[in-house]
C-alpha positions as CSV (number, residue, x, y, z in Angstrom):
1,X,0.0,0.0,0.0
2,X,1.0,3.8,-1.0
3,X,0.0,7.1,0.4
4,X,-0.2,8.5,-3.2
5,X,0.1,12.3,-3.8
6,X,-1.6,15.0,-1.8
7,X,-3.3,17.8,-3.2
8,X,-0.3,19.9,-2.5
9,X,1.8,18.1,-4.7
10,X,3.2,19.8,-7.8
11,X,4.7,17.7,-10.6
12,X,7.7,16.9,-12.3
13,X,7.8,17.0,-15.9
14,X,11.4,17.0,-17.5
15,X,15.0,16.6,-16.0
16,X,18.1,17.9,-17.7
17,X,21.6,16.9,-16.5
18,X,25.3,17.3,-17.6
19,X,27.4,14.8,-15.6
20,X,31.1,12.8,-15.3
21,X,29.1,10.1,-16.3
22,X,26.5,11.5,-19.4
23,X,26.0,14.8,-21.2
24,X,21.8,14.7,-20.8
25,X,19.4,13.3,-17.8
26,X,18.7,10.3,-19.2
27,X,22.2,8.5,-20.4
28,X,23.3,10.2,-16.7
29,X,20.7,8.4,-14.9
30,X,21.0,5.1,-16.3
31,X,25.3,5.0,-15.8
32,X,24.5,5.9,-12.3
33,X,21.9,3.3,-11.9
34,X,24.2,0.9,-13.5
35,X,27.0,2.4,-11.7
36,X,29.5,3.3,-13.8
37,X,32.3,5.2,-13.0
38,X,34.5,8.2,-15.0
39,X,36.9,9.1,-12.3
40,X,40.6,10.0,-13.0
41,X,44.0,11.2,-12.3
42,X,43.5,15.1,-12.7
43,X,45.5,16.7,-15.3
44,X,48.2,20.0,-14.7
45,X,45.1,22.5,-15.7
46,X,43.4,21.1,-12.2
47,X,46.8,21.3,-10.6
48,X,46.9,22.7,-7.0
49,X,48.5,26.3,-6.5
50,X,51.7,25.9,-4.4
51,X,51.8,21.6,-5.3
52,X,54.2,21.3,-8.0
53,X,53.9,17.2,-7.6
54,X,51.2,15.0,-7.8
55,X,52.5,12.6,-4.9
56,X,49.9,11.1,-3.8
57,X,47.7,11.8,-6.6
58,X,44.5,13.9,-6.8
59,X,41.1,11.6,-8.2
60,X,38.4,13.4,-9.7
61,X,35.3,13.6,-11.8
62,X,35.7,16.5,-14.7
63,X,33.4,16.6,-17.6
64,X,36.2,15.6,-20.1
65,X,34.8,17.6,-23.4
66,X,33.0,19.8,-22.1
67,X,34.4,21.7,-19.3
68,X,38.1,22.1,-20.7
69,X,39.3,25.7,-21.0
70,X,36.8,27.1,-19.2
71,X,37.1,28.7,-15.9
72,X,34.7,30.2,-13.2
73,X,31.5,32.1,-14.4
74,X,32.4,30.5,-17.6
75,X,32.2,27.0,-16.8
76,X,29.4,27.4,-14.6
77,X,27.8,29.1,-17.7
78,X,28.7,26.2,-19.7
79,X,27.3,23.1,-17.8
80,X,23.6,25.3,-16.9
81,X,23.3,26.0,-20.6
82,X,23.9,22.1,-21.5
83,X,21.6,21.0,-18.8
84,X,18.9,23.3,-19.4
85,X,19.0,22.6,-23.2
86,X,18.5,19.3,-22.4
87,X,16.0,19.5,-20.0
88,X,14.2,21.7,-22.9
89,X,14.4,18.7,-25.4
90,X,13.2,16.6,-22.5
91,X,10.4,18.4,-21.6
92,X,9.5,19.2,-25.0
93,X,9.6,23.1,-24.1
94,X,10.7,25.9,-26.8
95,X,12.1,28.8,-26.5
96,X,9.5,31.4,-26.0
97,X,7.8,29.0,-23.3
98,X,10.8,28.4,-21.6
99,X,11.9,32.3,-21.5
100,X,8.4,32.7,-19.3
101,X,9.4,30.5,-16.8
102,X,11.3,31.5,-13.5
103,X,14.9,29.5,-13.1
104,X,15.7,29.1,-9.3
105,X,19.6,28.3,-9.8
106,X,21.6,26.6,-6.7
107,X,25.8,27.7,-6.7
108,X,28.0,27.2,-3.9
109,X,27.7,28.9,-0.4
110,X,30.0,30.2,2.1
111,X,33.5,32.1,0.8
112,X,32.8,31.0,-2.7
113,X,29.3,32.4,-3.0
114,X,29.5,35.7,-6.0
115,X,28.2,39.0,-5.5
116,X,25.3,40.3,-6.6
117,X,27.3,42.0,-9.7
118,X,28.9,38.6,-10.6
119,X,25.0,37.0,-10.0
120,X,24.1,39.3,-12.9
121,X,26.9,38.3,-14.5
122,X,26.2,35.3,-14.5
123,X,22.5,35.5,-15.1
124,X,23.3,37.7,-18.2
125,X,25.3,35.5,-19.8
126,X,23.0,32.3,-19.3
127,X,20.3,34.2,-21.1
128,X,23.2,35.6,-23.9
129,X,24.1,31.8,-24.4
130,X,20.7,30.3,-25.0
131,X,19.7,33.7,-27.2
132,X,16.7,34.1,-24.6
133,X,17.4,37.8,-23.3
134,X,14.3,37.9,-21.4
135,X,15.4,35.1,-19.2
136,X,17.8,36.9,-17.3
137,X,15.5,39.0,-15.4
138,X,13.9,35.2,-14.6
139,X,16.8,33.8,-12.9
140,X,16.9,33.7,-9.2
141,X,20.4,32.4,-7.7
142,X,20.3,30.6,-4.3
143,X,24.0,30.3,-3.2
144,X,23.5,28.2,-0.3
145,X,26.2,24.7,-1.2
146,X,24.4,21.6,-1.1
147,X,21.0,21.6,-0.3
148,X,20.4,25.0,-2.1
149,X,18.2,23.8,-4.9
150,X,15.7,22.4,-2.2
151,X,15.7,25.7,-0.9
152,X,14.7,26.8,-4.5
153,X,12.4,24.2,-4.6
154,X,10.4,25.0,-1.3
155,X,10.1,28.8,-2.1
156,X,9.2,28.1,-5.9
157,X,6.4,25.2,-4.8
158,X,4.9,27.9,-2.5
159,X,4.7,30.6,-5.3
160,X,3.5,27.5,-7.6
161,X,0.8,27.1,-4.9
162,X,0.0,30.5,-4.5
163,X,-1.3,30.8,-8.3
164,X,1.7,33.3,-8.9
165,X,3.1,31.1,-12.0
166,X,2.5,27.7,-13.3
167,X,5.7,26.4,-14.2
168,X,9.1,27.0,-12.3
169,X,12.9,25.2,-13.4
170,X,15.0,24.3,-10.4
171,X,18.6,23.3,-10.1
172,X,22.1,23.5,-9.4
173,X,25.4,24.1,-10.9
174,X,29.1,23.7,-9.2
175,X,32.8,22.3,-10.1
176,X,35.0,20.9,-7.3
177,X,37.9,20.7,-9.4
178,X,39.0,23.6,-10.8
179,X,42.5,24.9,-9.1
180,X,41.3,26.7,-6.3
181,X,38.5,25.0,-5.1
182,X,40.9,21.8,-5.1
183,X,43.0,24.0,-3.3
184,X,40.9,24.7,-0.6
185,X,39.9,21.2,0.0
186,X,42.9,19.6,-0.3
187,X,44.3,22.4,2.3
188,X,41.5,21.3,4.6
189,X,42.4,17.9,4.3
190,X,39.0,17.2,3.0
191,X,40.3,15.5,-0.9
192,X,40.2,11.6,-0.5
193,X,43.8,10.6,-1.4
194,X,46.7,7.9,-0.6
195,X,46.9,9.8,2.3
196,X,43.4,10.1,3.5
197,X,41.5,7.5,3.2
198,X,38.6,8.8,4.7
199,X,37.3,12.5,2.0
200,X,35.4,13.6,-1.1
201,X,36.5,12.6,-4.3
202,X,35.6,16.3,-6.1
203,X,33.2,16.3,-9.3
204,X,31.5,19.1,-11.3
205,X,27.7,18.8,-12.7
206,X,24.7,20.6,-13.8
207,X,21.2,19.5,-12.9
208,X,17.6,20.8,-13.5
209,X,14.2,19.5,-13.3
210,X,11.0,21.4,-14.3
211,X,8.0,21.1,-11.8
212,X,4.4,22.7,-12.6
213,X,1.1,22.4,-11.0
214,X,-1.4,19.5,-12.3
215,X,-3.8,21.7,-14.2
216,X,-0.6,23.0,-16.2
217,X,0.4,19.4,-16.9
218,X,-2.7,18.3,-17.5
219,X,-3.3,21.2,-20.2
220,X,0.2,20.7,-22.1
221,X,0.0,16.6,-22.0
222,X,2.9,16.7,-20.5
223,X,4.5,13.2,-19.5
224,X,4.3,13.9,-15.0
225,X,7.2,11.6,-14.3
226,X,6.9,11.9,-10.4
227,X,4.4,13.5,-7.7
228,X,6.7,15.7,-5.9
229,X,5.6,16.8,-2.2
230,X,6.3,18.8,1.4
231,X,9.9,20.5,0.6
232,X,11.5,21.3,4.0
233,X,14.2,23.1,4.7
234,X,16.4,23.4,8.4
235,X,19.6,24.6,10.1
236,X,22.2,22.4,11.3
237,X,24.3,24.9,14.3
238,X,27.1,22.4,14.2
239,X,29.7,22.6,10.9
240,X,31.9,20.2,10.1
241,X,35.2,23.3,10.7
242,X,34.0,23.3,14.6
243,X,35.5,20.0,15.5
244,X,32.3,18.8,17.0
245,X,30.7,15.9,16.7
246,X,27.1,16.5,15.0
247,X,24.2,14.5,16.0
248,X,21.9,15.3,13.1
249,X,19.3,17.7,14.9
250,X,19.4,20.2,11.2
251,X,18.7,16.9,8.8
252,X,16.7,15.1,11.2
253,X,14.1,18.5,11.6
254,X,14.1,18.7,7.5
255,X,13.5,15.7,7.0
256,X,10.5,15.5,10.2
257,X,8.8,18.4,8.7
258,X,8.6,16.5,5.3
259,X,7.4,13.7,6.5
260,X,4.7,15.2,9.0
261,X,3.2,16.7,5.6
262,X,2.2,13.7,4.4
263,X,-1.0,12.4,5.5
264,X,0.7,8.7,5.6
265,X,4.2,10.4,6.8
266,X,6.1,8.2,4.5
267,X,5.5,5.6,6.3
268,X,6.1,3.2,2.8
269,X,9.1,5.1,2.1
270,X,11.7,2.8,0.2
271,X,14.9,4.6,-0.9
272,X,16.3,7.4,0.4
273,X,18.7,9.4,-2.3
274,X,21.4,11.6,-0.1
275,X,24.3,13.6,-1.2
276,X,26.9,11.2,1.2
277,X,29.9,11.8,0.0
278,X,32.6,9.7,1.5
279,X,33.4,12.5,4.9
280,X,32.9,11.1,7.8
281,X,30.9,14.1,9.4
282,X,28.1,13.7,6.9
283,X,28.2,10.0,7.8
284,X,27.5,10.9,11.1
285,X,25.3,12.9,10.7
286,X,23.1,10.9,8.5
287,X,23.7,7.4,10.9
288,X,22.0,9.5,13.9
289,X,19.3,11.2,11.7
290,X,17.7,7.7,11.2
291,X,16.2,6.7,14.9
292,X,15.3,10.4,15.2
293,X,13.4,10.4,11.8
294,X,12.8,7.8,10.5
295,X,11.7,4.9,12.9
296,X,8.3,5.0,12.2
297,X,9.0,3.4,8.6
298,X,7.5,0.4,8.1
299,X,9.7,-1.2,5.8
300,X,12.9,-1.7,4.8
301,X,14.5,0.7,2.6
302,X,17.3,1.5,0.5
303,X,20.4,4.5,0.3
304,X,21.6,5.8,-2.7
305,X,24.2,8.5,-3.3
306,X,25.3,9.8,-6.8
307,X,28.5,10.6,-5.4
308,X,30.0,7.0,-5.5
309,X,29.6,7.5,-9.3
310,X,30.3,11.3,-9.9
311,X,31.9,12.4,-7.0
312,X,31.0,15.8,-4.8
313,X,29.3,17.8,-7.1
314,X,28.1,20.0,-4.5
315,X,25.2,23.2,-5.0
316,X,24.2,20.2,-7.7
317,X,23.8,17.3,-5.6
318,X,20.3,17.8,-4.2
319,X,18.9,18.8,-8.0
320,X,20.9,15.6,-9.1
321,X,19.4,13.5,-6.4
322,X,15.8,15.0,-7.8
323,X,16.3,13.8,-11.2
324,X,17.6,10.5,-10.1
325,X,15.0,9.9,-8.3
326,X,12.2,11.4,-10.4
327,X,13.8,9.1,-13.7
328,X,14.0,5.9,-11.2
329,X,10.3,6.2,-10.3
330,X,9.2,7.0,-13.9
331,X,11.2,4.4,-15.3
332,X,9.8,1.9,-12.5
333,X,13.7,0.9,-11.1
334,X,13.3,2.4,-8.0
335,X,11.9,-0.5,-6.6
336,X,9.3,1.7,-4.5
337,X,6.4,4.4,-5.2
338,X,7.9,6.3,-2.5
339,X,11.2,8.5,-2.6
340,X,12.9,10.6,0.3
341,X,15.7,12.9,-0.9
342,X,17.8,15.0,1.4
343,X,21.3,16.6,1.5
344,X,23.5,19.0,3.4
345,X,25.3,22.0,2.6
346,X,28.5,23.2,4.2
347,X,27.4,26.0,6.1
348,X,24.6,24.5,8.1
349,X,21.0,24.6,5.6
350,X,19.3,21.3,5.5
351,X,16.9,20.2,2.9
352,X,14.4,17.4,2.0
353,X,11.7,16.5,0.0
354,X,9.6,13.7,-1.1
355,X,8.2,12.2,-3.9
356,X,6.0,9.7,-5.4
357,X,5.3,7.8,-8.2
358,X,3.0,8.5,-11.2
359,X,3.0,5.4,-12.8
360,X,0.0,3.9,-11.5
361,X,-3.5,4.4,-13.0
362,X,-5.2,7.1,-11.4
363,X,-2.2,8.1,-9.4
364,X,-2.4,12.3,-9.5
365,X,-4.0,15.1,-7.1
């Protein structure tokens, strides 16, 4: 037995993704369900500032092809344009409908979040790239790590709700291996290496997924390829710089608040999709989440995380871990109706959401 949706659900129509592993959503999806693996020894134009050697080795995840010679606002501007012109083709939206619709963009948080002039920047030159100058003034940018494209997602669902639009793109762009990032990590003895067993193996990715409400799905035929419901978002007050041991308290209230919006609270849920990544705080932190959220689940249930495939892709991860989970559902591999996805960024936001499949006859608001 499912819950199937509420009526506050809002669906998911399209998914665009550029990964390690598959320039579009759907080759992306099925390497990582597959789990194949495109990690490598990164070349000098990755090479850490003041690290001559490569002794022990640095191991990432680049987009070989398409990210080389690009840098910064540029390659950020490069993966979002290939992800949302494949989320486009996948949605089957042109150009003048998709220059109507708001874009809620996740980037990275903390000391490597842009000003507002590089925002425009940025926004500018999406627009300038996919010849849709009226989409600038559309994009909103969340730079909040990890979990900031469920942050996006909970305030465009409430808009969506509100009658304020109809349709809303979500998603999340970032690269862990450009110079200084890698720098940065590897200085914080966060890089998985020879050396340390125990880090992130750093990737770079671009994911998107299109959501609208059920009339406006209904109206365009469009293909709903999950229900998705009760976005939550928290604050963790313990970061993984203080030293301290966290005990979950940030995920475990995300992920409550999702759940308690459900009228069966997720009770059936049967894979959980997380951005674990290989630290050990976020292991931690997820192992004592669990009997504080999730002991009232009545079966047992799997963990996926995209990182094992892809590596840290991080203010992409939780957009990723949508349109993994949306494509496993619709595709009918997730071996459950009922998905929980959740991640963590850096500097202490916590998000979830949930979502369910709408494969079954009858299964919509």
């Amino acid at each position: 037995m499912t819950g199937g949706p509420q009526g506050g659900a809002v669906s998911v129509t399209g998914i665009g993704m550029v990964t390690s592993v598959g320039f579009g959503a759907y080759p992306a999806c099925a390497a990582i369900r597959a789990g194949i693996v495109r990690m490598s020894e990164l070349d000098k134009s990755q090479r850490i500032a003041g690290r001559p050697s490569w002794k022990p080795p640095i191991i990432g995840s680049p987009l070989k092809g398409l990210t080389d010679g690009y840098f910064g606002l540029g390659r950020w501007t490069r993966m979002t344009v290939d992800g949302l012109r494949d989320l486009m083709v996948n949605a089957r939206l042109g150009g003048q409908e998709f220059e109507q619709l708001g874009i809620y963009l996740g980037l990275p948080s903390g000391g490597r979040g842009i000003s507002q002039e590089r925002r425009q920047q940025l926004a500018a030159r999406i627009a300038q790239w996919l010849q849709l100058p009226d989409l600038q003034s559309r994009i909103r940018i969340y730079s909040e790590g990890h979990a900031s494209a469920l942050k996006a997602l909970q305030d465009a669902v409430t808009q969506l709700q509100q009658g304020r639009f109809t349709q809303a793109v979500i998603g999340g762009v970032d690269s862990l291996v450009e110079p200084e990032r890698l720098t940065q990590l590897w200085t914080e003895g966060r890089l998985k290496t020879d050396e340390n067993a125990v880090g992130l193996i750093p990737g770079e990715a671009a994911a998107f997924f299109l959501v609208e409400s059920p009339v406006q799905a209904r109206r365009r035929k469009a293909e709903v390829l999950a229900w998705l419901e009760a976005p939550s978002v928290a604050h963790e007050p313990v970061s993984p710089a203080s030293g301290q041991p966290c005990n979950g308290l940030g995920l475990g209230r995300a992920i409550s608040t999702t759940l308690a919006g459900l009228t069966d609270r997720g009770a059936h849920t049967g894979l959980i999709l997380s951005d674990l990544n290989g630290e050990l705080y976020r292991a931690e932190e997820f192992s004592k989440m669990v009997p504080r959220a999730l002991q009232h689940l009545q079966q047992p249930w799997r963990l996926w995380h995209p990182a094992d495939c892809i590596g840290d892709t991080g203010a992409a991860s939780s957009a990723i871990a949508v349109c993994v989970g949306a494509r496993a559902l619709a595709r009918g591999y997730a071996g459950t109706d009922n998905v929980l996805v959740c991640a963590s960024s850096d500097e202490g936001l916590r998000g979830s959401v949930y979502l369910r499949s709408a494969r079954k006859e009858g299964a919509r608001p």
